[in-house]
C-alpha positions in Angstrom: 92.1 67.0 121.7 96.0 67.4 121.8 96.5 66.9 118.3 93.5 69.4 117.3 95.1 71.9 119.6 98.8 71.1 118.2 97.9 71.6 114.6 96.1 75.1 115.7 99.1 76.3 117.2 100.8 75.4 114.2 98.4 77.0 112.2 98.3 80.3 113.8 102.1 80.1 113.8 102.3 79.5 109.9 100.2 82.5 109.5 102.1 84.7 111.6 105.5 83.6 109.5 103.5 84.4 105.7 102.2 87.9 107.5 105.6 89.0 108.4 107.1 88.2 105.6 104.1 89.7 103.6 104.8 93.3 105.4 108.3 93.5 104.6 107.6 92.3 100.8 104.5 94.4 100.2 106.3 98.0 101.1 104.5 101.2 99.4 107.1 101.9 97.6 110.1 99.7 95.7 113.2 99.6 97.3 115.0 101.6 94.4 118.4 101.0 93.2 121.7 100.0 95.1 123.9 102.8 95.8 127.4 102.8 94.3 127.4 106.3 95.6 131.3 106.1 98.0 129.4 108.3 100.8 128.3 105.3 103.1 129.4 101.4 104.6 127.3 98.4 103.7 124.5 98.1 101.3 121.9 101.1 100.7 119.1 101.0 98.5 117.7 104.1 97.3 114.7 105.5 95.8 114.3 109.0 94.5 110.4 110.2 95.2 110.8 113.5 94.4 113.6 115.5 92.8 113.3 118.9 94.8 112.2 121.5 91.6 111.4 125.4 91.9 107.6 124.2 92.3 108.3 121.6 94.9 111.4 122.4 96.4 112.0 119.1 98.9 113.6 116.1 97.7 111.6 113.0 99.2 113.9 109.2 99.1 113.5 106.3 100.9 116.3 104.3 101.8 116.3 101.0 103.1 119.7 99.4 104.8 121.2 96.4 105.6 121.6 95.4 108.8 124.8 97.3 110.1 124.9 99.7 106.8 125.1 103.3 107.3 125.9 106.6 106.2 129.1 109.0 106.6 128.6 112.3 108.5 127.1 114.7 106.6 124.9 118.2 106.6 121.9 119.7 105.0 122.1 123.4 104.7 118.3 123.1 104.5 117.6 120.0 107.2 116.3 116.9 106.8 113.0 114.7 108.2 113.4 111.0 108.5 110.3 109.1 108.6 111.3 105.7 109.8 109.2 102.8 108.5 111.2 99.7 109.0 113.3 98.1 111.4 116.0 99.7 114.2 118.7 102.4 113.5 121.0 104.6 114.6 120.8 108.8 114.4 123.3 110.5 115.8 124.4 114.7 115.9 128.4 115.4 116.4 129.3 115.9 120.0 125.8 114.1 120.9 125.5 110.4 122.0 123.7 107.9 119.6 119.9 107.8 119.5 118.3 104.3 118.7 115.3 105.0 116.5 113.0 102.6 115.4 109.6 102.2 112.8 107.4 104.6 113.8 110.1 107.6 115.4 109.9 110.9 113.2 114.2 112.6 113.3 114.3 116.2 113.0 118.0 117.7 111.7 118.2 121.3 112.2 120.1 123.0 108.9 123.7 122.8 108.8 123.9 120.1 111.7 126.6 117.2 111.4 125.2 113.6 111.6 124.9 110.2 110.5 122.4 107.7 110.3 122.2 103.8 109.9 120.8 100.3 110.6 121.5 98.2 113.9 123.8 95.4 112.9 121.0 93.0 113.6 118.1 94.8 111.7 117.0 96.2 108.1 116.3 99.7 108.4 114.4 102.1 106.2 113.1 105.8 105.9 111.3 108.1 103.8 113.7 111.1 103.7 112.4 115.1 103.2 115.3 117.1 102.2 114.7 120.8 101.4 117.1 121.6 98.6 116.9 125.4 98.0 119.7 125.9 100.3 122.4 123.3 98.3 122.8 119.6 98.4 124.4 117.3 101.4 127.8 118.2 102.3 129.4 114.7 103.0 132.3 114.3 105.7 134.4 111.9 106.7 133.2 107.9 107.4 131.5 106.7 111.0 134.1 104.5 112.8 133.8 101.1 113.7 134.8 102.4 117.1 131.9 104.9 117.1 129.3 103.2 115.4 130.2 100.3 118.1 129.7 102.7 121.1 125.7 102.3 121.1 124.8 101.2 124.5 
């Protein structure tokens, strides 16, 4: 009876493994191409949805992270929507303490609004981005600190 309920715990814990490693392989979309773009710390892959066009004026991406990766400060004259659909992150607004996102969490960044996002240092991270682009492209600022990107309580 001990070895019967042994190997179903081992079963059930097999399956859980190929499952979780099933989700993060099967994503909708392809991670996309590594970014050699100088705007960001760590490894970001990005895939271009949707070039914004006079017909459909948002640009859509999804960007997955490496664990700690993230983006310098930078604004959207138009805004930006982050759909997050993997792992734990970081958003944060100039003058406004660091918010922990996770899958699931919708951001909303007002036009013209300084921030930064990125990955946890112990966690992939990923979005689907919606960038209206009728007001000009992302302004990018100077890099996030260590000291800042550190300060996450």
């Amino acid at each position: 009876m001990r070895n019967k309920l042994q190997a179903i715990v081992f079963a059930a814990s097999l399956l859980f493994v190929f499952q979780s490693r099933a989700q993060i392989a099967n994503s909708v979309f392809p991670k996309g191409e590594l970014s050699t773009a100088r705007n960001h710390t760590g490894n970001i892959w990005l895939n271009e949805l949707n070039a914004g066009d006079s017909t459909f004026d948002p640009s859509i991406a999804m960007a997955t992270y490496d664990p700690g990766a993230r983006l310098d400060w930078h604004i959207h004259p138009g805004g930006q929507v982050l759909l997050i659909t993997e792992g734990t992150g970081y958003y944060q607004e100039r003058g406004k303490p660091i918010r922990v996102v996770h899958k699931g969490d919708v951001i909303k960044c007002a036009p013209g609004v300084e921030h930064w996002h990125g990955a946890a240092p112990g966690s992939r991270f990923a979005y689907i981005a919606v960038t209206p682009t009728q007001k000009g492209k992302t302004i990018w600022l100077e890099p996030v600190s260590d000291k800042d990107y550190k300060s996450v309580k």
